[in-house]
C-alpha positions, 0 to 999 in steps of 0.5 A: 541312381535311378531312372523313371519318366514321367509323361506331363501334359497340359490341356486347356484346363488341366495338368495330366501326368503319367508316372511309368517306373520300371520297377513299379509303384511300390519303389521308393523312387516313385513314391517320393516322386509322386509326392513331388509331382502332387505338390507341384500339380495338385490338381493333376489327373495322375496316372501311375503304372504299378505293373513292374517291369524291371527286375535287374539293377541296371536297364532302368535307363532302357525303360525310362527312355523307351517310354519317353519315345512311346509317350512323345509318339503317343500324345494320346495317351490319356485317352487311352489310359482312360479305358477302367479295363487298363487300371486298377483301384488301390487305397492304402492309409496315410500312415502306409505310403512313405511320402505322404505327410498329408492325406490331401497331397494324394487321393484315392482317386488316382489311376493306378495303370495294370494294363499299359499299351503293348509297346510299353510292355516289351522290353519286360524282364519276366515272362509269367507277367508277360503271360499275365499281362496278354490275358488282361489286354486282349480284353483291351488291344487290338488283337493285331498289336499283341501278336505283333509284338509277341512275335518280336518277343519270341524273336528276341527271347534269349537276350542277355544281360550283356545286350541289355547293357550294350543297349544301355550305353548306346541310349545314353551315348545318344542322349548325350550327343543330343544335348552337349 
């Protein structure tokens, strides 16, 4: 099992969505549900997030559920994802893609996201991508918000595994309490 949010948008005149997994757009789980999620809003402008953030088996939750509270905070999300400094143009074929039957289900034109809003961002599992990701949005953020949130990394550097679980639970126990 595995989770994955998806930020869905309707303005006026059009459908926006956002598909922020954690362990990046290369998971089959994204592929097949941006396959879904193209056949349902096939008119949408699609934003997908390729920077992995997740590198264990099981704080999936943790993620999908921080983003969903990012983006409920956030609704502006897509003014600022509109920004090219945050992504990055990817083409493959139709034959690659392991959810693509058609190449008009899934243009090119979509927006692939390398450089999220820091907050996104904190919850990462690997420092050389952390390092990465600071050079790319200083060009991006305020200056202020990166520091910021480096210090509250720093700070909880040495998180175990075991916390992340604890976390896990008690998010879910939440989540559950909500809706039963």
């Amino acid at each position: 099992m595995h989770f994955t949010h998806v930020y869905i948008q309707k303005n006026e005149h059009s459908f926006h969505f956002f598909l922020s997994d954690s362990l990046g757009s290369e998971s089959s789980e994204c592929a097949f549900l941006l396959f879904r999620l193209t056949t349902l809003f096939s008119d949408a402008k699609k934003y997908i997030l390729i920077t992995q953030r997740q590198f264990d088996n099981f704080t999936c939750p943790i993620f999908a559920i921080k983003d969903a509270v990012y983006m409920t905070l956030h609704p502006q999300i897509f003014d600022i994802l509109q920004n090219p400094l945050c992504l990055q143009t990817i083409s493959f074929s139709g034959s690659s893609h392991p959810f693509q039957p058609s190449p008009s289900l899934i243009t090119l034109s979509d927006n692939y996201v390398r450089v999220p809003p820091p907050e996104m961002m904190r919850a990462l599992q690997n420092s050389q991508i952390w390092k990465e990701y600071l050079l790319q949005a200083q060009t991006i953020y305020p200056k202020e918000d990166l520091c910021s949130l480096q210090a509250k990394i720093q700070k909880h550097q040495n998180v175990t595994n075991g916390r992340a679980f604890y976390f896990l639970c008690k998010y879910t126990e939440q989540i559950l309490e909500d809706f039963l």
